[in-house]
N, C-alpha and C positions, 0 to 999 in steps of 0.2 A: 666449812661450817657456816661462814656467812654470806654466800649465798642459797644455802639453804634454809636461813634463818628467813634474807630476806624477798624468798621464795614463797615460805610458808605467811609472812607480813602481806606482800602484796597479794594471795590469795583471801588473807582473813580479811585485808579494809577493801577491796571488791567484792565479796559475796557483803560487809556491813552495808556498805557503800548501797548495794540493790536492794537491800532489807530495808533500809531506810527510806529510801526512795518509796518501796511500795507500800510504807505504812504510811507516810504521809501525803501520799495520793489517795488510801482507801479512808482517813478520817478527813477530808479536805480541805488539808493545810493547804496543800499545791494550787487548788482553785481558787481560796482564798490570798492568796497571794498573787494571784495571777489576777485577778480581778484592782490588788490595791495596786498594782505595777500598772494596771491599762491608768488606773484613777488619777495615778502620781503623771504618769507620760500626758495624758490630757492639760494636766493642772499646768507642767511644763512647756507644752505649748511646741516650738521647733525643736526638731532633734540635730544635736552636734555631736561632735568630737565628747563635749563633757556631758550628753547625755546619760551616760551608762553609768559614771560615777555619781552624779546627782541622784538616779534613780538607787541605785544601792544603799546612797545615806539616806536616802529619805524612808524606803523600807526594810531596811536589814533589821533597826529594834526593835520594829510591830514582827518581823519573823523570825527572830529569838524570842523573846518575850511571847508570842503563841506559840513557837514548838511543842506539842504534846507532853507533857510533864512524863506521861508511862513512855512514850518514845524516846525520850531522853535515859529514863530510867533502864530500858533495856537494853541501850547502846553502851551504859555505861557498865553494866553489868556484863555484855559481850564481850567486852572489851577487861574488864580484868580475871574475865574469866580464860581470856584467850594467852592473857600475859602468866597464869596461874598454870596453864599445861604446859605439857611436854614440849606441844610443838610452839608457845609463844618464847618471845625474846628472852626472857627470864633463864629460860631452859639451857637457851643456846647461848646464852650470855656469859656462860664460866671460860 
């Protein structure tokens, strides 16, 4: 039973996982952030070792803080919807 639990897990947060990806590509979250990552890398100047973490704290809460409020809202509702069926953890969890 739990590997069919977490069978049916890893299929639901992969198929979430692309659905998310593709919405915030088609309202341009991704370019918009890709643009403030080139802006933030500039402003830094040489890349190191602590490049990649400088660059994350600097724009992880301009990219929370703009996530789509409805993208938010329908991952969260995918998500207890998926824990509410048959085939989420809930089900398999007795």
């Amino acid at each position: 039973m739990l590997i069919s639990t977490n069978s049916c897990l890893i299929k639901f947060l992969s198929s979430l996982e692309q659905k998310i990806r593709e919405e915030l590509v088609e309202c341009g979250w991704c370019d918009m952030m890709k643009e403030l990552s080139k802006e933030e890398l500039s402003r830094l100047g040489r890349i190191d070792k602590n490049t990649v973490a400088k660059l994350t704290a600097a724009i992880l809460p301009h990219g929370q803080a703009t996530a789509p409020e409805k993208i938010q809202n329908e991952v969260l509702s995918d998500v207890k919807k998926f824990i509410q069926s048959e085939g989420g953890i809930a089900a398999h969890g007795e």
